[in-house]
N, C-alpha and C positions, 0 to 999 in steps of 0.2 A: 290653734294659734293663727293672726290673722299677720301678715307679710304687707298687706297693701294697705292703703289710707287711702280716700277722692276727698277734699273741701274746695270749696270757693270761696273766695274774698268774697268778703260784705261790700255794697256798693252803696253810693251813698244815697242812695235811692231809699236806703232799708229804714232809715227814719219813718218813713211811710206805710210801712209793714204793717201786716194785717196784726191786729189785737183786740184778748179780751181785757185788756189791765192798762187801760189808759191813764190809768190814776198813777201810775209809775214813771209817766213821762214818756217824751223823744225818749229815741236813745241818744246819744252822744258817738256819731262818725268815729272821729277818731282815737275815742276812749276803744271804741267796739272792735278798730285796727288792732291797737295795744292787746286787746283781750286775745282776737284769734291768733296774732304771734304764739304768745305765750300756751296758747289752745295747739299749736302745732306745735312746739317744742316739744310741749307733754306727751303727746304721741311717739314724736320718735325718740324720746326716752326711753318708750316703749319699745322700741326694736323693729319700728313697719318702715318703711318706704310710704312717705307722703307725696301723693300729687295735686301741687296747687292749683285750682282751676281760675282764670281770670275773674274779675266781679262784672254781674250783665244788669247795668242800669235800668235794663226794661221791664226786670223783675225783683222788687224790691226787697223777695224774701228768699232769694235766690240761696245766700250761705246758706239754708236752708238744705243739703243735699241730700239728706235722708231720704226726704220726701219722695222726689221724683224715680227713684229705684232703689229698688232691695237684692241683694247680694247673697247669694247663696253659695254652696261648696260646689256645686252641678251647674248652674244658670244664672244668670243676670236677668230681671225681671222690671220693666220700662212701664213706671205706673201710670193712673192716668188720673193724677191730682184732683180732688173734688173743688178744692176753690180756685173759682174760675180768674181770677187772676196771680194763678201758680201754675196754670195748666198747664202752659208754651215749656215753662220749664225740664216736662220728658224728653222735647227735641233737643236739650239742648245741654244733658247729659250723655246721651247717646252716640258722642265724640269720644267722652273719655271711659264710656263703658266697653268703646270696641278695641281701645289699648287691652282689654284682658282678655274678652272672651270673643271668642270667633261668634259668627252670625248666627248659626245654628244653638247655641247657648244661649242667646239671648232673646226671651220672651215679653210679649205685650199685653197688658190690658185695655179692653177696646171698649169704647163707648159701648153701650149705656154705663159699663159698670167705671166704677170710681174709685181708687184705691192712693192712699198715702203710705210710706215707708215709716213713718212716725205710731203707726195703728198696727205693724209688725215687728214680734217677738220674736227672735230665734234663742231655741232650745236645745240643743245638738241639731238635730237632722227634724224635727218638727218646730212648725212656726203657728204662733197664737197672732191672730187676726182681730184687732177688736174691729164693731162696727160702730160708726160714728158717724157726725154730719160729713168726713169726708170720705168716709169710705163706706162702699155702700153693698146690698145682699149681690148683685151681680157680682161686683169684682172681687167679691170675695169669694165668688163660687171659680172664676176662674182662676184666682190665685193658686188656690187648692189645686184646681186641675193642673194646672202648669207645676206645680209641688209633684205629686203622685206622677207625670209624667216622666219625672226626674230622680223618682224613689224617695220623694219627701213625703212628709206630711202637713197638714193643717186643721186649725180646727180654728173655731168663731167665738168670740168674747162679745157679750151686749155689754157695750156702754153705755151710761148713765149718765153723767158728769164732768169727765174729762173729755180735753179733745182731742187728740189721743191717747189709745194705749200705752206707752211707754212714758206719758205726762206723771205715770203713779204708779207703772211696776215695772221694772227691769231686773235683767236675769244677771248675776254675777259668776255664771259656770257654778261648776261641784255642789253645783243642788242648790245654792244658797239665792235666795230673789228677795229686794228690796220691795215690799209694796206700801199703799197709804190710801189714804181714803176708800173708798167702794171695795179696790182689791183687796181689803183686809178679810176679808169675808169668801169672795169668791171660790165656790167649790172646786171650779177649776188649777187650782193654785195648790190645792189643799196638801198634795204631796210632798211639796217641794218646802227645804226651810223657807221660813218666811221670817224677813226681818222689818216689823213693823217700826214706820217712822209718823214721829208725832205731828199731829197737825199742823203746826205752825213752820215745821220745817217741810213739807211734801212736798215741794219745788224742789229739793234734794233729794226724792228719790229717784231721778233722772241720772242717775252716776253712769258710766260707762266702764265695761273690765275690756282690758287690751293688755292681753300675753301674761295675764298672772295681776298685774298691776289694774287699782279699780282709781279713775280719773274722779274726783268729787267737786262739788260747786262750794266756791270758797264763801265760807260766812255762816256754816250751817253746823255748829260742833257734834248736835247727836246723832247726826246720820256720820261723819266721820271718824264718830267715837263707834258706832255699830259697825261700820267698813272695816275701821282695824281691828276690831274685838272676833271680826271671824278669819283674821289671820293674815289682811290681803297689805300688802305696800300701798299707801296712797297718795296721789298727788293732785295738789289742790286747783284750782283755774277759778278764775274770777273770771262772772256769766252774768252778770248784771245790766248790759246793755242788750242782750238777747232776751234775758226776761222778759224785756219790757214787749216783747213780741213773740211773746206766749213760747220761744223756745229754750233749750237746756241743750249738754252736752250730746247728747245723741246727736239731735237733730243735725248737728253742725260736722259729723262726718259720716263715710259709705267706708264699712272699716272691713275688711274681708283679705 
């Protein structure tokens, strides 16, 4: 069960965000306002304690908080972004990462290696690692180590196609994991239900589970009609100004 929430306001910088889907547009500032409102309602619907972090104009894909750490049950872990103008952004979570965990719980990955929280699964106590253009064999080797330090585990996913990991598989607890594209296949996976979503909605399978309840992106009926078909309450969010800068529900919190 996760107690705490971290997001930050979108700045209005984030029009500027990095993307591969230009063809989708700007976003729209103050539509994207309206959405994260209603992005933190959802949450604490959910039963966590949110903490809002201010928006930092210097980083336009800042809401973004995924990225810069990964949250585990043992350590807080201070990534070291592969896109170099996301990088600044590890200093600048590391405020509100020390409201939880004291010094000694919180670990670094350090140049050369390069690692995004967008490219990390958690599974109970093991975490799937894809590798990608921003995460790279280094930081993935210390990730791991900093995991096993901790009594975790990890293991490494080749990407292909997406650009992140969780861009097309997310875990929804009790076995049950959403994939699409490439992850359909994947042996790694092979265990676990797999609830395949169709091509044209795979931008939904970015759903988030928080305490029982799975967050979905509003617009997408058969990944919704599949959420509730395996039993879960869902609540829907409109994500359509984050699309347009290649992110989804994940990205847009550190939910632990």
């Amino acid at each position: 069960m996760f107690q705490n929430v971290i997001v930050r306001r979108p700045c209005k910088a984030m029009v500027e965000g990095i993307t591969s889907n230009p063809q989708l547009g700007k976003p729209d500032y103050e539509k994207a306002l309206r959405q994260h409102d209603t992005y933190i309602e959802a949450l604490k619907q959910c039963g966590v304690k949110v903490t809002v972090l201010p928006a930092d104009e210097r980083y336009p894909d800042s809401c973004f908080v995924e990225d810069p750490a990964v949250i585990t049950r043992k350590c807080a872990i201070i990534t070291n972004p592969g896109a170099a103008s996301r990088n600044g952004e590890k200093d600048e979570i590391i405020g509100a990462i020390r409201e939880f965990f004291s010094e000694d719980k919180i670990e670094y990955i350090k140049a050369p290696g390069t690692l995004e929280g967008g490219d990390v699964m958690m599974v109970g106590d093991h975490f799937y690692v894809g590798r990608s253009a921003r995460t790279n064999e280094e930081g993935i080797r210390q990730f791991i180590a900093i995991l096993e330090k901790h009594g975790l585990s990890g293991s490494e996913v080749t990407l292909e196609e997406v650009l992140h990991l969780k861009t097309g598989v997310n875990y929804l607890e009790n076995n049950n994991m959403l994939v699409s594209g490439e992850f359909v296949t994947k042996p790694e996976f092979a265990k676990y239900n797999r609830v395949e979503i169709p091509e044209e909605e795979a931008y939904a399978a970015n759903c988030i589970w928080v305490n029982g309840t799975v967050i979905v992106p509003m617009g997408f009926p058969a990944v919704e009609k599949a959420v509730r078909d395996l039993g879960y309450p869902v609540i829907l969010v409109d994500t359509s100004e984050y699309r347009k800068l290649d992110g989804g529900l994940s990205c847009l919190s550190l939910r632990f």
